[in-house]
N, C-alpha and C positions, 0 to 999 in steps of 0.2 A: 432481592439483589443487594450487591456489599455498597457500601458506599467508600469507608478506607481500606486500602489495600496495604498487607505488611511493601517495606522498602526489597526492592529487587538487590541492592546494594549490600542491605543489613540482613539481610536471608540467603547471601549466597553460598555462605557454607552448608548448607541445606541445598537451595539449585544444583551448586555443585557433588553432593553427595546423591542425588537423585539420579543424576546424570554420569555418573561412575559406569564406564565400561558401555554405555550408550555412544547413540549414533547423534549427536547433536545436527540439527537443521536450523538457520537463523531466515526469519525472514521480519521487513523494517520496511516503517513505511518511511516517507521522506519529509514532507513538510513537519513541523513540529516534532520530529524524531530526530533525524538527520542535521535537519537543518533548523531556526529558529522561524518563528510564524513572523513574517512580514506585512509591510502596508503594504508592499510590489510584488507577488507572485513573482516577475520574472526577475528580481535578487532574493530569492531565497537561497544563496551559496551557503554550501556546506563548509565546515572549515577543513586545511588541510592536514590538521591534526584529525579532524571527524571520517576526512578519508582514506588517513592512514589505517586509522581505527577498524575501518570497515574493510581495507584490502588485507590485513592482516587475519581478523578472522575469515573473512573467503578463501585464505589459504590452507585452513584447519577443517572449516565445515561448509557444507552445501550452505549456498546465501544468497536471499531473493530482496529486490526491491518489491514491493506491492503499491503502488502509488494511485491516485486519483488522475494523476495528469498523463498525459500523454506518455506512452512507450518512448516516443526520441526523444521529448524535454527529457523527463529524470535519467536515461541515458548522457544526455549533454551536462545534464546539473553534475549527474556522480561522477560519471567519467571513467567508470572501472570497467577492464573487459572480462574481468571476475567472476562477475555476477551476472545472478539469472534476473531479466528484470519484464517485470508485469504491469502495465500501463490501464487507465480507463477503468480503476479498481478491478484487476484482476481480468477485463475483455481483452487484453492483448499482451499474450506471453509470449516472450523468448526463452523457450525451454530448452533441455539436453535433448537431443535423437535419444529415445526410448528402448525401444524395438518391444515396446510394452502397448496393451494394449491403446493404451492414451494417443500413439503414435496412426491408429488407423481412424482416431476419431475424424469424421468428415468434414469438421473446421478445422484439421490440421492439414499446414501445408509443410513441405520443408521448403528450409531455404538455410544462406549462411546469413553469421553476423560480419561486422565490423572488422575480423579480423581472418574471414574468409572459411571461418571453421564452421561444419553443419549443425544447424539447430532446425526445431520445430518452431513455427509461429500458429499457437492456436486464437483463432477467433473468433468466439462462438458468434459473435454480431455484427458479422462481416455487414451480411445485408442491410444494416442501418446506418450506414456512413450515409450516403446522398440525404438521409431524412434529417439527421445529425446536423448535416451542412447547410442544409436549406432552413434547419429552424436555426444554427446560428446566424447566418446572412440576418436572418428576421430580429433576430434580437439585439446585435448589432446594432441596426437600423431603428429599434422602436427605443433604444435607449442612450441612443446618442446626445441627445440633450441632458443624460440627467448628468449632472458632475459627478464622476470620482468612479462612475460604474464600468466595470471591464469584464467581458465579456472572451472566456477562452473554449477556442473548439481541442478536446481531446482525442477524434477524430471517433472512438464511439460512444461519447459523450458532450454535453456543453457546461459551462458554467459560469456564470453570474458572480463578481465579487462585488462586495457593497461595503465593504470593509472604508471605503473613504468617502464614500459617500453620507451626506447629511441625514441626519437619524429622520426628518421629517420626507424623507425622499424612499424610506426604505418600502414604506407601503405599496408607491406608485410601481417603483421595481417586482414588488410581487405580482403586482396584478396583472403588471406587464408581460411577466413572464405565463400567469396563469392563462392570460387572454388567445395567445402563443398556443398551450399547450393543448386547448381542448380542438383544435385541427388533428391534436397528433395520439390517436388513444394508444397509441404503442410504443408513448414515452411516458415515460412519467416524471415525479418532482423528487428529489431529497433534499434535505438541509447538511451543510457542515458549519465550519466554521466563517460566520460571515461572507456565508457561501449558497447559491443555488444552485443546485445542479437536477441536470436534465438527460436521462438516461432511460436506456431502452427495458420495455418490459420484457425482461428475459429470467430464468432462474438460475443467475449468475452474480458473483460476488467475491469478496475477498477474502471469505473462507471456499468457499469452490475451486479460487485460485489457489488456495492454501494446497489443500486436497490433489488438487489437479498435478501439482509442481512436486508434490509428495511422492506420489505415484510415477511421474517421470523419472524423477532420482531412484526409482527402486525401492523408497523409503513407507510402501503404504503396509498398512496391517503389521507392520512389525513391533514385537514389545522393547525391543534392542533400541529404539529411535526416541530422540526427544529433540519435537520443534519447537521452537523459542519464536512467540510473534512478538513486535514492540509495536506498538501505533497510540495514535492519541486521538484518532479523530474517531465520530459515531460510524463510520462506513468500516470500521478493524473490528468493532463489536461483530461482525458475523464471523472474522477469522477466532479470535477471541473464543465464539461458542463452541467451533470445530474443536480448536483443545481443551477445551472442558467438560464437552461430553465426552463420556468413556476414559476421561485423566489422560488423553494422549501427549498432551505438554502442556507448554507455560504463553499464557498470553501478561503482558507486560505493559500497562497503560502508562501512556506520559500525560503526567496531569501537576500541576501547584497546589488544583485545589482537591480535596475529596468529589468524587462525583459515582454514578450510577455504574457500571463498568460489570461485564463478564471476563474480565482479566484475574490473573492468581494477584499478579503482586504488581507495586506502581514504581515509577522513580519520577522525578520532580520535571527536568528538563533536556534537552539534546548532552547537556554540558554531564550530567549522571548515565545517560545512555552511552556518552564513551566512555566513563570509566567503567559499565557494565560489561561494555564488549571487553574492552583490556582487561580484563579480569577473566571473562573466557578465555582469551585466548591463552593467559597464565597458565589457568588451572591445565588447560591440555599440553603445555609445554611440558608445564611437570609432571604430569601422567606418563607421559613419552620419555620423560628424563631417565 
């Protein structure tokens, strides 16, 4: 696997000659893409240049959030009724009504959004909320003494930040959580960024979401399509694979430094991811010019 990735920036005359007379799809995830990675999870704000940036290309191309956190946070964080957004890495979509088959899957319900118009909500891990909820109440609870540690339920997920917490605490926090987990063999443990998280064992993820939201838009098996994924965390490395097997598009790692990555190409920070998108959405103006 690569470790440097050419610049998504300094190759775009290339992105964009691949992408000539294709069906462009964006999808982005939020914390470190979007927004800049915080001590406070709950001020990660985007800027409102970051979400001009991103309602302008939703006006050109299909464009999904894929986030870790909750479907209604990064709804509330981004604020666009734009967009298609995927909460709990990919367990809980706001898709388009289909009329494909993805619409009769049996975790699909319909329902409307925000602004009264019909979407589908797939959830493939409905049945794990109350499990969700009860090992976050427990976690809550068994780490409330420790400073700095927070604790968020993403309704089918939980997680653990240790980001401010003291480096000699970070052990107890593990154990804590693992002590937790072996009641529950139908969750398991991932790592992110100064992060635990605690997620249901399902074969679901955020390339499935990728896929799944693909195929909503009408956009699966076709040569005419190119999905663009941007993420920086290890949980976008399974979207990441989806377009790398088979070359079906470009996955886009946000990284500072060189690291391990199934992404094509990297850019540095949120601050290079907007001038990536305003650069999309250039190139399609003047295609249309």
């Amino acid at each position: 696997m690569q470790i440097k990735y050419p610049s998504a920036l300094k190759s775009f005359e290339q992105i964009s000659k691949n992408a000539k007379s294709k069906k462009i799809a964006v999808f982005l995830d939020y914390d470190g893409v979007l927004s800049p990675i915080v001590d406070d999870p709950d001020r990660a704000f985007m800027s409102d240049a970051m979400r001009s940036a991103v309602r302008n290309v939703a006006k050109h191309f299909p464009t999904a959030i894929i986030s870790g956190r909750s479907r209604d946070k990064v709804y509330e964080l981004v604020g666009l009724t734009e967009l298609y957004y995927a909460g709990s890495h990919g367990m809980d979509i706001m898709g388009p009504v289909s009329h494909t088959e993805s619409d009769d899957h049996p975790n699909c319900i319909r329902s409307t959004d925000q602004q009264g118009k019909e979407v589908n909500l797939f959830q493939p891990a409905r049945e794990f909320i109350p499990m969700i909820d009860e090992v976050f109440k427990t976690l809550v609870e068994n780490t409330k003494d420790i400073k700095g540690a927070k604790v968020e339920n993403h309704k089918f997920c939980a997680s653990v930040h240790y980001r401010n917490v003291e480096e000699k605490n970070w052990p107890t926090i593990a154990q804590c959580v693992h002590d937790i987990l072996k009641d529950y063999p139908r969750l398991r443990l991932t790592h992110g960024r100064k992060v635990l998280e605690i997620r249901p064992v399902i074969d679901w993820n955020k390339g499935k979401a990728v896929e799944f939201l693909l195929e909503a838009l009408g956009l699966s098996g076709r040569d005419d399509v190119l999905p663009i994924y941007i993420g920086d965390d290890r949980t976008d490395e399974d979207a990441f694979k989806v377009l790398r097997e088979g070359s079906r598009g470009y996955g886009i790692l946000v990284s500072s430094v060189p690291k391990e990555s199934k992404a094509f190409y990297s850019v540095r920070d949120p601050s290079e991811v907007k001038k990536f998108l305003k650069a999309l959405v250039r190139c399609k103006k003047f295609e249309e010019a």
